[in-house]
VEXDREN-2710 file (C-alpha; in Angstrom, 1 decimal):
% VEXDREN-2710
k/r/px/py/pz
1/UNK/11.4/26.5/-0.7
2/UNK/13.0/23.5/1.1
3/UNK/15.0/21.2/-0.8
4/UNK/14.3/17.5/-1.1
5/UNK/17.8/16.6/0.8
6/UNK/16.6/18.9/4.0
7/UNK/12.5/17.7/3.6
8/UNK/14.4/14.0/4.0
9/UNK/17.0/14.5/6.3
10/UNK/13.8/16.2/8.7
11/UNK/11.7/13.2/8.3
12/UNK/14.6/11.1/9.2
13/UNK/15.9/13.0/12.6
14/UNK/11.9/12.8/13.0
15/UNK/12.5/9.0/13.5
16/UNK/15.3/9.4/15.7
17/UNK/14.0/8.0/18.7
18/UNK/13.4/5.5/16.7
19/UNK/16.6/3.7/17.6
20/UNK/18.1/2.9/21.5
21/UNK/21.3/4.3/20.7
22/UNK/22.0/8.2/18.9
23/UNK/25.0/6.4/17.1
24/UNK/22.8/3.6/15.8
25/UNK/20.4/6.7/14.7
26/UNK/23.8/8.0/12.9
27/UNK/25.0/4.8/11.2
28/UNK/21.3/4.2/10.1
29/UNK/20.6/8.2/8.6
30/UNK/24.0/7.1/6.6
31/UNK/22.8/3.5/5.0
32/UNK/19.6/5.5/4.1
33/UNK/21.5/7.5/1.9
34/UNK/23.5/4.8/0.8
35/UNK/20.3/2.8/-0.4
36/UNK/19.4/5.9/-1.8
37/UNK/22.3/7.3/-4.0
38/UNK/23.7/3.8/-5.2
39/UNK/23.2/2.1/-8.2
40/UNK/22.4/-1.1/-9.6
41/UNK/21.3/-3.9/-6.8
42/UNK/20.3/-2.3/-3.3
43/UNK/22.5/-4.3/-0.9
44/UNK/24.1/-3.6/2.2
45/UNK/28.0/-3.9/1.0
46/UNK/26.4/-1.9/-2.2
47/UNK/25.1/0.5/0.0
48/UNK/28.1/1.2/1.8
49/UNK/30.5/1.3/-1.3
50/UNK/28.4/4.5/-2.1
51/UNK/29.2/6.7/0.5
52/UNK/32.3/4.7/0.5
53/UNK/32.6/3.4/3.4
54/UNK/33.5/-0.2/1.9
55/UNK/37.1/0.0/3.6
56/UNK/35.7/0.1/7.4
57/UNK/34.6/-2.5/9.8
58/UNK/31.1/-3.5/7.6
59/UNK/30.0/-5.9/11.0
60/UNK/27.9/-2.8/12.3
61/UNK/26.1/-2.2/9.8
62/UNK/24.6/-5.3/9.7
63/UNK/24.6/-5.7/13.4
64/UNK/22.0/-2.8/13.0
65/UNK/19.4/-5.0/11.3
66/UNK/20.4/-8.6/13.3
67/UNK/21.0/-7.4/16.5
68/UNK/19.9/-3.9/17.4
69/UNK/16.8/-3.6/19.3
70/UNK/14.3/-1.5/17.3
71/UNK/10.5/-1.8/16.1
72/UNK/10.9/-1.4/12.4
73/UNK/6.9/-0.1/12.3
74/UNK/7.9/2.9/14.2
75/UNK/9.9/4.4/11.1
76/UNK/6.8/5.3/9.0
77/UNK/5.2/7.1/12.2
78/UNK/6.7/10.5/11.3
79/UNK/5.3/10.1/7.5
80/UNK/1.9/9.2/9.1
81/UNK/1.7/12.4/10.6
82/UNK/3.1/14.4/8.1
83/UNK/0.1/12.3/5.5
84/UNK/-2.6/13.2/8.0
85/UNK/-1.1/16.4/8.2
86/UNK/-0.9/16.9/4.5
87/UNK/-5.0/15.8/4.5
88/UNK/-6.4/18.5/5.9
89/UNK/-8.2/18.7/9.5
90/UNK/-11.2/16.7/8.9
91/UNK/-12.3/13.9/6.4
92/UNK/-11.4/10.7/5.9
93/UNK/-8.1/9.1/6.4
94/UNK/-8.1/6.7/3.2
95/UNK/-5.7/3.7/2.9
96/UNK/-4.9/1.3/0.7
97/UNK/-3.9/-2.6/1.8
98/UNK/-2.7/-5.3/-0.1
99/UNK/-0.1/-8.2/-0.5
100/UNK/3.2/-8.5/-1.9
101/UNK/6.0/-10.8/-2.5
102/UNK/9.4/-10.7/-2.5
103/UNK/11.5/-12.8/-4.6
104/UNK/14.5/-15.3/-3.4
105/UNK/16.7/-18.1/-4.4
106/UNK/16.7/-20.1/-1.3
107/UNK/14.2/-22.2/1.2
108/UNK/16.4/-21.7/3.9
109/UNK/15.8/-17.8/4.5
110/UNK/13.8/-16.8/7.1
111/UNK/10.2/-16.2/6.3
112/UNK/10.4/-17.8/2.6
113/UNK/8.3/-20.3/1.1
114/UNK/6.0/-21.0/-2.1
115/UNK/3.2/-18.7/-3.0
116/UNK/1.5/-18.0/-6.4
117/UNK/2.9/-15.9/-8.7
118/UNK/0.6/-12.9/-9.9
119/UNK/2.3/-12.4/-13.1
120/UNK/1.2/-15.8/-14.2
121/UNK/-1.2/-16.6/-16.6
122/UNK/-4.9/-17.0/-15.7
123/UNK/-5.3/-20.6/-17.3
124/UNK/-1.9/-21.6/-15.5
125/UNK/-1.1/-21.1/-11.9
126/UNK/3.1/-20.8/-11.2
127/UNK/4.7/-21.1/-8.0
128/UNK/7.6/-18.8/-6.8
129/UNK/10.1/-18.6/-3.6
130/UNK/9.7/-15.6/-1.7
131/UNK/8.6/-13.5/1.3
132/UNK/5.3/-12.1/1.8
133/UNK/4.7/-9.0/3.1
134/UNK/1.5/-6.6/3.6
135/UNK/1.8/-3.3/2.9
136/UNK/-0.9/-0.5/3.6
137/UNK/-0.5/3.0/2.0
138/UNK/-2.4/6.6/2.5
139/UNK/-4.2/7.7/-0.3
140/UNK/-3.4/11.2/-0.8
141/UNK/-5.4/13.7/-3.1
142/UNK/-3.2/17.0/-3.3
143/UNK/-4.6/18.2/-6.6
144/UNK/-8.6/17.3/-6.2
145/UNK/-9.8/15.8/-9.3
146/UNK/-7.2/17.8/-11.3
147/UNK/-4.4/15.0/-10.9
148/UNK/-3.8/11.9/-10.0
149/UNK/-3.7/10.3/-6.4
150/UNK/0.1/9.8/-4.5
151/UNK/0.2/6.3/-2.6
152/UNK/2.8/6.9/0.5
153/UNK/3.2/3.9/2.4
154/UNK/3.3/3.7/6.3
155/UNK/3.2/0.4/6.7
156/UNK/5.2/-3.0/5.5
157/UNK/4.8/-6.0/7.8
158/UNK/5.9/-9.4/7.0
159/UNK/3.0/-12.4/6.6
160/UNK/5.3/-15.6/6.2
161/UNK/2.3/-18.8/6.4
162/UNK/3.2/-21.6/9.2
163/UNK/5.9/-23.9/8.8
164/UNK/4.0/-27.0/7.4
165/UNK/5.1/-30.0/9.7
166/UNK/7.3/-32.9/7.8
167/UNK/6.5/-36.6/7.2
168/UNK/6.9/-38.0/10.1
169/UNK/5.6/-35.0/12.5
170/UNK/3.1/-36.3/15.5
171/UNK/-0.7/-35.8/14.9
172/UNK/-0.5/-33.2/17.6
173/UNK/1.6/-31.3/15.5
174/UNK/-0.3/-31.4/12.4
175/UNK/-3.4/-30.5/14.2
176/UNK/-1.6/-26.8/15.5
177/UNK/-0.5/-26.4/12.2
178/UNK/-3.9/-26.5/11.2
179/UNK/-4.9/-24.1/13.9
180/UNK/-2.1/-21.8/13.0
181/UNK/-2.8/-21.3/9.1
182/UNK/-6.8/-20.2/10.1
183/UNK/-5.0/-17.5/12.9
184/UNK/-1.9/-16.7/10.8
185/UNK/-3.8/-16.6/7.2
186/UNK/-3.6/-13.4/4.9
187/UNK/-6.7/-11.9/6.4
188/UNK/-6.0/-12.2/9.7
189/UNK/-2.6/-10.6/9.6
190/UNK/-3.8/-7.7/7.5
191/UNK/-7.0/-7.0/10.5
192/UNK/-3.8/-6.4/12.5
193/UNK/-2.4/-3.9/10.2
194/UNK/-5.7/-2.0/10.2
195/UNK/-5.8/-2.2/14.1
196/UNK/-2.2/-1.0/14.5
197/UNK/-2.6/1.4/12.2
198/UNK/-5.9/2.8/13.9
199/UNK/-3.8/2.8/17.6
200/UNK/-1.1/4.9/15.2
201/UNK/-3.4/7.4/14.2
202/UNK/-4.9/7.9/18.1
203/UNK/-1.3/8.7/18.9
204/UNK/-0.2/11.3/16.7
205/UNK/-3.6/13.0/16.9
206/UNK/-6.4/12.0/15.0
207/UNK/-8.1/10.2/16.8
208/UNK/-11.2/12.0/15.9
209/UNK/-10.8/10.7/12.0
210/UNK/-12.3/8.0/10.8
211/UNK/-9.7/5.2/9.0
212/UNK/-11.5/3.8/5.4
213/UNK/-8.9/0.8/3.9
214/UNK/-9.4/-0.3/0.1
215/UNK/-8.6/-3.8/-0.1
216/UNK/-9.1/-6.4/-3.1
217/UNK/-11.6/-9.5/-3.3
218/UNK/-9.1/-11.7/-1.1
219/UNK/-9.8/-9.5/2.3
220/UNK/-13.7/-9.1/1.2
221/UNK/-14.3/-12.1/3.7
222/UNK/-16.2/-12.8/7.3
223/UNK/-12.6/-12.1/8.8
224/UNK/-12.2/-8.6/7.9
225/UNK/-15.7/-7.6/7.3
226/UNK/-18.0/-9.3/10.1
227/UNK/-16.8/-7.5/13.3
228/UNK/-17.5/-3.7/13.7
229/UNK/-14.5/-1.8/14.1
230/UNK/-13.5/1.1/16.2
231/UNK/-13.7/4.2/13.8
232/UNK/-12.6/2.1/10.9
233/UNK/-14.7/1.4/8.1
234/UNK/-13.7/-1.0/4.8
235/UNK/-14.2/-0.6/0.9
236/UNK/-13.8/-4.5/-0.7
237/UNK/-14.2/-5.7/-4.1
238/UNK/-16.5/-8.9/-4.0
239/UNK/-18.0/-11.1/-6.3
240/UNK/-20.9/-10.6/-8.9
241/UNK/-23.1/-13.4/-7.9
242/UNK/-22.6/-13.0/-3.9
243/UNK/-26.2/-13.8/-2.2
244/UNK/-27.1/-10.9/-0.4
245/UNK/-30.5/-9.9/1.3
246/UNK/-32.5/-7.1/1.7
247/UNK/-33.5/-6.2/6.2
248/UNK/-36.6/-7.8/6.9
249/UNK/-39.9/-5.8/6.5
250/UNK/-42.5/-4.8/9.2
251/UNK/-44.8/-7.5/8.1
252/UNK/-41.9/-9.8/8.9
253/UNK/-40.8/-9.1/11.6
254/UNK/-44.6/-9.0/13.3
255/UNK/-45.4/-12.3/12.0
256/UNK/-45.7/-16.1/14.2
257/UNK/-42.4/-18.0/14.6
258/UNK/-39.0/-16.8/15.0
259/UNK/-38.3/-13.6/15.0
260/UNK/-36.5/-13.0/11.2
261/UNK/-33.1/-11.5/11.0
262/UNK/-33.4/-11.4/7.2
263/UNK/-35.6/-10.1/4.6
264/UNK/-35.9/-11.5/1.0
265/UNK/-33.4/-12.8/-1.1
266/UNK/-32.0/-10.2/-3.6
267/UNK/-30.9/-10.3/-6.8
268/UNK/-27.7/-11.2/-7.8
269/UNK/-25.2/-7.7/-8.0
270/UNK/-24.1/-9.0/-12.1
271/UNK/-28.1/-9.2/-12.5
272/UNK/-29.3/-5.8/-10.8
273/UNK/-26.4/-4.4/-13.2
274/UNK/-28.8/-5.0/-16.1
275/UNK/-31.9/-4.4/-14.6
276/UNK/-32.7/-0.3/-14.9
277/UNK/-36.3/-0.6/-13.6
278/UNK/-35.7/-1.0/-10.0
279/UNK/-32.2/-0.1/-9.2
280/UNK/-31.5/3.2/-11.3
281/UNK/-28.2/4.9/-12.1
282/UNK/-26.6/7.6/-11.2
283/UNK/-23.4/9.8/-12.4
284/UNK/-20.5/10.5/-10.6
285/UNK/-17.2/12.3/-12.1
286/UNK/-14.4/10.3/-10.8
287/UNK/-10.1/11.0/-11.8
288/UNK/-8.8/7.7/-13.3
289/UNK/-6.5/6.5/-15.5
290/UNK/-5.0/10.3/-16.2
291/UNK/-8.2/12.0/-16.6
292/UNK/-11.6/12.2/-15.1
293/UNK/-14.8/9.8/-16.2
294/UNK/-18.5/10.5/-16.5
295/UNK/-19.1/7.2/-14.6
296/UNK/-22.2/5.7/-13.7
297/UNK/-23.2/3.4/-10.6
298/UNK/-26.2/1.8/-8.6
299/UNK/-26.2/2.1/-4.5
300/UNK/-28.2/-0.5/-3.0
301/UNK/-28.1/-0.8/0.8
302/UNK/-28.5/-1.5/3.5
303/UNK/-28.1/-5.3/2.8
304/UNK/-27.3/-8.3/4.7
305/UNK/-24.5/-11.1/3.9
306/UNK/-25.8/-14.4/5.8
307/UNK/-22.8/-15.7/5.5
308/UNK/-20.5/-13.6/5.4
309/UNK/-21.4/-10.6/8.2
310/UNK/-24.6/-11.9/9.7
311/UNK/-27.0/-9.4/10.7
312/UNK/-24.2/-6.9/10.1
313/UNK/-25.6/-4.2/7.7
314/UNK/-23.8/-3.6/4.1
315/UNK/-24.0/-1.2/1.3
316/UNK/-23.6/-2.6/-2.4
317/UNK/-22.0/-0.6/-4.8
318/UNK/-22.3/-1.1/-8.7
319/UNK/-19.5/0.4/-10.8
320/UNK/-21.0/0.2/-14.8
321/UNK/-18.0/-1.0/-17.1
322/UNK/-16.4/2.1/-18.4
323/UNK/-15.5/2.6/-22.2
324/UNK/-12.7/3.2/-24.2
325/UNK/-11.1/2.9/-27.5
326/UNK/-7.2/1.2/-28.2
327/UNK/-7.2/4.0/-31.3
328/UNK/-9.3/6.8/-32.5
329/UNK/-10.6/4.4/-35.6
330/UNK/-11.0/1.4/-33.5
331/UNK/-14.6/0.4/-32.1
332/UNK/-15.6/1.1/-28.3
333/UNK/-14.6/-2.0/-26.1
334/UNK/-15.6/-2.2/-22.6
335/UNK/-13.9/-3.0/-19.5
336/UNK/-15.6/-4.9/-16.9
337/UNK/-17.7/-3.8/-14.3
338/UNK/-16.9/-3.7/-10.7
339/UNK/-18.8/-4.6/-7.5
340/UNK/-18.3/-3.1/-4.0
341/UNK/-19.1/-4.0/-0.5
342/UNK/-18.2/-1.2/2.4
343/UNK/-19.4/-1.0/5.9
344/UNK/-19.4/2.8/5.4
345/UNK/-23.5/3.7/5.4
346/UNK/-22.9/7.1/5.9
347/UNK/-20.4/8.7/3.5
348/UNK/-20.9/9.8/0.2
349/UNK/-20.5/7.3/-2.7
350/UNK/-18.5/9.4/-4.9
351/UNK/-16.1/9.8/-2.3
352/UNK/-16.2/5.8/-2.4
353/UNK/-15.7/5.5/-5.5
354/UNK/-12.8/7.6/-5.4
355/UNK/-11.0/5.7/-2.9
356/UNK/-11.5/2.5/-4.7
357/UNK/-10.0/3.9/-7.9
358/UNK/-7.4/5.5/-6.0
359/UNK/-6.9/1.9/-4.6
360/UNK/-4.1/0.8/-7.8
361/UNK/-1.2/3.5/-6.8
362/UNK/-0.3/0.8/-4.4
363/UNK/0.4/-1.1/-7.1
364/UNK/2.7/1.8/-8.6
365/UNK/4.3/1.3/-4.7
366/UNK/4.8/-2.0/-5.8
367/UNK/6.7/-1.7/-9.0
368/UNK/9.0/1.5/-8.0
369/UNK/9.8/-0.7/-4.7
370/UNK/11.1/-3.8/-6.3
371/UNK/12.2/-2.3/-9.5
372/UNK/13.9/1.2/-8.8
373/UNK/14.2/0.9/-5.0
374/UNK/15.4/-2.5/-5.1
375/UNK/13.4/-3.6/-2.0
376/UNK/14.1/-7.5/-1.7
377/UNK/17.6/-7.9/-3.0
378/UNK/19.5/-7.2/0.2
379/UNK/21.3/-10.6/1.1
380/UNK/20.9/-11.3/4.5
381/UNK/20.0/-14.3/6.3
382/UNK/19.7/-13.2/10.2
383/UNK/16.0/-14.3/11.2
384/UNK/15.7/-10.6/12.4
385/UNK/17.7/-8.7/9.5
386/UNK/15.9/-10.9/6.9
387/UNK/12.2/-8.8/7.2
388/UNK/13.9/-5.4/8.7
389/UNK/15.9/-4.8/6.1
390/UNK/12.8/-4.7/3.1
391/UNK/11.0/-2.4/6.0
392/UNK/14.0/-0.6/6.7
393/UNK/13.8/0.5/2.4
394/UNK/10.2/0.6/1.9
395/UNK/10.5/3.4/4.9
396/UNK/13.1/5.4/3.0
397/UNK/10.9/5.3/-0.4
398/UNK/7.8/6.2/1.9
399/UNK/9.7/9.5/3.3
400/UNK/11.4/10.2/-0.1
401/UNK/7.7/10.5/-1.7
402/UNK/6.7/13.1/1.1
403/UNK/9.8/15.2/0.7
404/UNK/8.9/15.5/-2.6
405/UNK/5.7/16.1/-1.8
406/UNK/6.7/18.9/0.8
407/UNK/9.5/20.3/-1.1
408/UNK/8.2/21.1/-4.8
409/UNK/4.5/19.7/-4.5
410/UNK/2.6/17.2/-6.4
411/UNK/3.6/18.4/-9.4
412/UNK/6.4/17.8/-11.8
413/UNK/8.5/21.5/-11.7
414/UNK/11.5/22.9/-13.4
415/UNK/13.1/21.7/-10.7
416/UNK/13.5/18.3/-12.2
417/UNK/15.1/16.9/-15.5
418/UNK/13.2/17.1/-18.5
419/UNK/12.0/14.5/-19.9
420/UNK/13.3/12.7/-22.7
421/UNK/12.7/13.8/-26.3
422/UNK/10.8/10.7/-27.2
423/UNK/8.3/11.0/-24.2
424/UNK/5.2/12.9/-25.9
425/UNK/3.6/13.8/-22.9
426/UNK/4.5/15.9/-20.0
427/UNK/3.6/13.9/-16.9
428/UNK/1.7/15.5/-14.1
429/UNK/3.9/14.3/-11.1
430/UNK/7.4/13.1/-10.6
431/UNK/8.3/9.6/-10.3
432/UNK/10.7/7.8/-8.2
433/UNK/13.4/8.0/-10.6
434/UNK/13.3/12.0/-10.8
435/UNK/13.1/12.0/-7.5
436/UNK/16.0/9.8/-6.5
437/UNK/17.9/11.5/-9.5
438/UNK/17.0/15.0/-8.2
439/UNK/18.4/14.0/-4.2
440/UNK/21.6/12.7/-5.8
441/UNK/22.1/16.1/-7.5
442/UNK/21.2/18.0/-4.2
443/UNK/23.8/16.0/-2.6
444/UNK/26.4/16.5/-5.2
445/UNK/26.0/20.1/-5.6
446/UNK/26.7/20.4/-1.6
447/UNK/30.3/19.1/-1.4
448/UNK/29.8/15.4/-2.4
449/UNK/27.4/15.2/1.1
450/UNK/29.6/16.6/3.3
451/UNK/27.4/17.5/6.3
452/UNK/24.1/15.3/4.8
453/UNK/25.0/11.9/5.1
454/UNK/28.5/12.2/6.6
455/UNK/30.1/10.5/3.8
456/UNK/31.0/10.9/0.2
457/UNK/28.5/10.6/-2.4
458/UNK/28.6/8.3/-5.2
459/UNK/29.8/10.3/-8.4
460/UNK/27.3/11.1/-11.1
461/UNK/26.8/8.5/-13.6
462/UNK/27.8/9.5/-17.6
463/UNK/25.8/10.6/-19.5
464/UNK/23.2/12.1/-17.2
465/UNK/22.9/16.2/-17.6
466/UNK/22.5/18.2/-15.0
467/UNK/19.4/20.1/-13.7
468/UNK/19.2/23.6/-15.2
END
């Protein structure tokens, strides 16, 4: 069995060529570790105190995310191949895309301006500073439907909007600006994503595997969905009273005038949910929430989206709203139902379905990210360091979740701490703080890192027993 430090330490000589120089390699294997084993916020000088390095020239280390010429998109190629790897030979390759934001103080950082805040309330939009990134993920099923999903992420681009012109900018420069925000919008940027992703995937081999990306109701839009792409299909959340329409008949097509390109209105998706007389449903066990459901849903398709896709054919897919109870004497609520649109026509809808509920570990990416990783709170304001250096830790995370994954599996082991007494119930996989508490171990128990990172290793915090 390999341990986590050597599954890590592979990924990262696997990105090697990575970087033009073998000691920039070197100096960035040894700030991954320092992100990794320090404590509190995740900068750079905090990074270095923890291999202790804090008494050396610092300049270099941040020359390697201002100056140094690499692609930052080129570190999550060796986790992509180890994903597809972990996948199997055939099937899908499922991914998950969304956006995120970072958090900051200041206007005058590169890439940072107003955007909403998700954690606002729905009757009150608030504003927050910070930069926006996309981030696409591979969905990865190690356990079937016996245990939940493992989100890895492979990609994390940033998607700063234009720099709106001042007061007393020309009309020439307004109208670019105007021009930029329809080619530099959300949508566009993340049709990128899926395209670099899909040239990724042609280059380490699986080129032969179709690419299927879960995205919300924002990227369910003419942008993403209206031209066909090369082996890449989408999954998107829409609306329940989108007009749709069913392909014209024989009769209609045949008939005087123009030729039709669309066949009779349809009902609304929120009305064919109530109506069981021409639409039926059907069952589908699908792993959610910690267990598997007995969930029930209508196909309709093909259908047309005038104007959204054009002619371009669609398949609607209608999730019924699953129940549950807050406690075993309360009454059964409801939660609300959920509409699909994919350009998929040929693969199963269970395996749809799947995807989609699959879809919310990047939100779990998210949290661990910001929260344990500390992705965002490095302090630099270099217009190259400012984006590299959020890539530069959402790559570590990425390769810290395969290692686990390659090392002891999808499933919490002995290996890791126990839980604490006042946790009820044994979790099925590790989290990032066992993992990240389990590599500092590893790296302890081998000399304080002598011959892992090339450095000393920050000491073990109080109060934390060691692994049995």
């Amino acid at each position: 069995m390999t341990s986590l430090v050597d599954a890590l330490n592979g990924l990262l000589w696997a990105a090697k060529d990575v970087f033009p120089q073998h000691r920039t390699f070197l100096r960035a294997r040894l700030l991954a570790f320092g992100f990794i084993i320090t404590w509190g916020r995740h900068t750079i000088s905090r990074a270095l105190c923890a291999i202790h390095r804090q008494f050396e020239d610092w300049s270099a280390s941040y020359r390697l995310f201002s100056r140094s010429p690499w692609n930052p998109n080129n570190l999550f190629r060796p986790v992509l191949s180890k994903c597809v790897e972990l996948l199997g030979k055939t099937g899908l390759v499922c991914l998950a895309l969304d956006d995120t934001a970072l958090k900051k103080s200041s206007k005058k950082i590169p890439g940072v301006s107003y955007a909403r805040d998700p954690m606002s309330p729905k009757f009150h939009w608030n504003l927050i500073l910070g930069q926006r990134f996309i981030q696409a993920t591979v969905l990865l099923r190690p356990q079937g439907l016996d245990g939940p999903a493992r989100s890895i992420p492979v990609r994390f681009t940033p998607a700063p909007p234009p720099a709106k012109p001042g007061k007393k900018a020309s009309e020439a420069d307004v109208q670019n600006y105007r021009r930029a925000q329809k080619a530099q919008n959300l949508s566009c940027k993340g049709l990128a994503v899926m395209q670099n992703l899909r040239a990724d995937l042609d280059e380490i081999g699986a080129a032969d595997r179709t690419a299927l990306f879960v995205v919300d109701g924002s990227y369910c839009n003419r942008t993403i969905l209206r031209q066909p792409l090369d082996r890449i299909h989408i999954v998107a959340r829409t609306r329940g009273d989108i007009t749709l329409y069913a392909l014209p008949t024989r009769e209609q097509l045949v008939g005087r005038g123009r030729r039709r390109k669309y066949g009779n209105e349809l009902p609304k998706p929120k009305e064919m949910l109530r109506n069981d007389d021409q639409y039926q449903w059907k069952a589908a066990k699908i792993f959610g929430a910690g267990r598997v459901h007995d969930l029930r849903f209508k196909e309709i398709g093909p259908v047309l989206w005038k104007s959204g896709t054009l002619a371009r054919p669609l398949r609607l897919i209608i999730i019924a709203p699953l129940g549950y109870r807050p406690t075993k004497k309360s009454k059964k609520l409801y939660r609300d139902p959920a509409y699909l649109l994919t350009t998929d026509l040929t693969t199963p809808v269970e395996t749809l379905i799947q995807a989609y509920f699959d879809r919310w570990e990047i939100e779990v990416n998210h949290r661990e990210e910001k929260s344990m990783f500390g992705v965002g709170h490095a302090q630099v304001r270099s217009e190259c360091a400012s984006p590299r250096v959020p890539q530069f830790q959402v790559a570590i995370y990425a390769m810290l979740l395969v290692a686990s994954l390659m090392s002891y599996g999808p499933i919490r082991t002995e290996n890791y701490h126990k839980l604490p007494k006042w946790r009820r119930h044994e979790e099925r996989r590790p989290s990032i703080e066992d993992i990240l508490t389990l590599v500092r171990e590893e790296l302890i128990d081998r000399g304080a890192s002598q011959g892992v990172a090339g450095g000393r290793c920050a000491s073990r915090p109080p109060g934390r027993p060691k692994a049995a």
